[in-house]
C-alpha positions as CSV (number, residue, x, y, z in Angstrom):
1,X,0.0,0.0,0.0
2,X,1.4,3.0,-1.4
3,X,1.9,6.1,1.6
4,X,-1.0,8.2,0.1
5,X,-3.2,5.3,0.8
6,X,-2.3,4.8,4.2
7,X,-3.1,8.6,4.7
8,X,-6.5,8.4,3.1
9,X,-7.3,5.3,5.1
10,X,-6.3,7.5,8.6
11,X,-7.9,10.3,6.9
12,X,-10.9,8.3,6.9
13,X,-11.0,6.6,10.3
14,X,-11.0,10.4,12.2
15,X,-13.8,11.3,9.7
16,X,-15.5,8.3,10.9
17,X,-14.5,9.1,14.7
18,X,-15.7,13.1,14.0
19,X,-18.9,12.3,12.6
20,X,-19.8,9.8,15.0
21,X,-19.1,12.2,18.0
22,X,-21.4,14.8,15.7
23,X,-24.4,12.5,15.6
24,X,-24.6,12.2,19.5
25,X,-23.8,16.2,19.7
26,X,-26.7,16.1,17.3
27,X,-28.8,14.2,19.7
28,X,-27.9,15.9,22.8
29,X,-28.7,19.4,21.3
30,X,-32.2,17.9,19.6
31,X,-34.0,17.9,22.7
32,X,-36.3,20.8,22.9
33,X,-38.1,22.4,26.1
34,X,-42.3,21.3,26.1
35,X,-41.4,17.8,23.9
36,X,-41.9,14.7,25.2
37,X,-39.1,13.7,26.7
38,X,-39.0,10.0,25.5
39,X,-39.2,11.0,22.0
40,X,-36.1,13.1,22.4
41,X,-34.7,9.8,24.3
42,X,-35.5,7.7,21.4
43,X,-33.7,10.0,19.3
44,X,-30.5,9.9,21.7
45,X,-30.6,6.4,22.0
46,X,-30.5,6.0,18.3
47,X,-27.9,8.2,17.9
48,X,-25.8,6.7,20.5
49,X,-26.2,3.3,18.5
50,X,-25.1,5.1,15.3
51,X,-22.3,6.7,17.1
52,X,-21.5,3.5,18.4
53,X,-21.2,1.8,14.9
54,X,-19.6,4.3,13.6
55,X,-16.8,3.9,16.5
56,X,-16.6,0.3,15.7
57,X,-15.8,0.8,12.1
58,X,-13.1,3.4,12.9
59,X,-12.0,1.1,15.3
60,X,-11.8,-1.7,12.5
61,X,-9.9,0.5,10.5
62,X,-7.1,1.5,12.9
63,X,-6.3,-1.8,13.8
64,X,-6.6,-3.9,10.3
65,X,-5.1,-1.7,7.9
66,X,-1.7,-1.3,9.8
67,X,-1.6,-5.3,10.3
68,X,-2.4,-5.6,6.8
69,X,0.7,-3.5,6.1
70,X,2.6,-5.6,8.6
71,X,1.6,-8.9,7.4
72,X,2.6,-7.9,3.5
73,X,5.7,-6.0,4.2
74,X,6.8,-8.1,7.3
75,X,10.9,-7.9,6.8
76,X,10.8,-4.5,7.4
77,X,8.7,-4.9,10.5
78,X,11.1,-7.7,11.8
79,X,12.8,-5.9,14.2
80,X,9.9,-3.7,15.5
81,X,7.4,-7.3,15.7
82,X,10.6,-9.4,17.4
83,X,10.6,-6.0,20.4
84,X,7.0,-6.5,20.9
85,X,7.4,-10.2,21.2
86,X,10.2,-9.8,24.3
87,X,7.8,-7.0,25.8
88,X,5.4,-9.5,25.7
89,X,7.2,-12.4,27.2
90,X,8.7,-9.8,29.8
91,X,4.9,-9.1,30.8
92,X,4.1,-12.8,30.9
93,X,6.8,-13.9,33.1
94,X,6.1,-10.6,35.4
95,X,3.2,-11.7,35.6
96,X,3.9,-15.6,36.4
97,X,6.5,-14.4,39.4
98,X,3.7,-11.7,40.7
99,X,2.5,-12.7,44.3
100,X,-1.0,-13.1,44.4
101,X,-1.2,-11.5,48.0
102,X,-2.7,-7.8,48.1
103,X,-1.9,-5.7,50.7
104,X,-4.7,-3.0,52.6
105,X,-4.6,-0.2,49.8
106,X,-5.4,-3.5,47.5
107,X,-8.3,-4.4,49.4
108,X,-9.5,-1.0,50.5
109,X,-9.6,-0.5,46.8
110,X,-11.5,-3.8,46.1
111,X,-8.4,-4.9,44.0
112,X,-8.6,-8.9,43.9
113,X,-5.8,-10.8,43.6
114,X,-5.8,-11.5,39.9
115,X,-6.1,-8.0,39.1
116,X,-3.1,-7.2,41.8
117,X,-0.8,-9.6,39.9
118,X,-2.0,-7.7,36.7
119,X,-0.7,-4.0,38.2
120,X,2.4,-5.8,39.9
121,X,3.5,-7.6,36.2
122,X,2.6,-4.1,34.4
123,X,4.6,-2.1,36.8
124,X,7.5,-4.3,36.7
125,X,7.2,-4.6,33.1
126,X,7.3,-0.8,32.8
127,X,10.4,-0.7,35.4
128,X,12.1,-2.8,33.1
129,X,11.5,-1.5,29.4
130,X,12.4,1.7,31.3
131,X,15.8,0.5,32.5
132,X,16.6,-1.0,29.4
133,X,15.8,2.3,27.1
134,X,18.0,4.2,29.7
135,X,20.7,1.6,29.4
136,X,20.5,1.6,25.6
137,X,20.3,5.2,25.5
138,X,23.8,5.7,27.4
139,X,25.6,2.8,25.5
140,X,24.5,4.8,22.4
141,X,25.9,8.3,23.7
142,X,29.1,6.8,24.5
143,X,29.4,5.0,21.4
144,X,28.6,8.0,19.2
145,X,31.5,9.9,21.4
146,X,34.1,7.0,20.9
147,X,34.1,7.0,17.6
């Protein structure tokens, strides 16, 4: 897919996100003082639905058309799809060494403890990327200097 394609096809899923965020405006705004109000609910509710369709198509868009560029072009993607991978199998073993115990804020919060090991392995996975883009940053500073 040629780059002007790709831009039409973004260019298209915001016009699908900004008309579907006009039709509720639309519906919020329709309602008028002495109406019924459940005809003016009606109208909302059907507006919400169209909104909502609309959202899923933009949401189709945004996620197949840049896997579809993947997927034909995927040597050039090697690099980026074999990092999310590791992130990936960073989170998953973060999250098989979580504890499963939650603390009082956990439990004051109603946090089970399948959800804790969910914040514990995304925390951790965030501590690590971090550390590792840091690390990667200053071997490439002192590279660049050496040479």
């Amino acid at each position: 897919m040629k780059k002007s394609g790709v831009l039409y096809i973004a260019l298209l899923a915001l016009v699908v996100i900004f008309a579907s965020a006009m039709v509720v405006a639309f519906a919020l705004l329709s309602g008028r003082e002495g109406e019924d109000p459940e005809s003016s609910l009606k109208l909302y509710d059907a507006a919400v639905s169209v909104a909502y369709a609309l959202l899923l198509a933009a949401l189709v868009m945004v996620i197949t058309f840049p896997v579809l560029r993947i997927v034909r072009n995927y040597k050039i993607y090697a690099k980026t799809l074999a990092g999310m991978v590791v992130v990936a199998g960073i989170f998953f073993l973060t999250y098989a060494l979580s504890p499963e115990s939650t603390g009082d804020f956990y439990t004051g919060h109603g946090i089970g403890p399948r959800t804790s090991r969910f914040i514990n392995a995304g925390l951790i996975t965030t501590y690590i990327t971090m550390i590792v883009t840091i690390v990667i940053f200053m071997y490439s500073e002192i590279s660049s200097r050496l040479k």
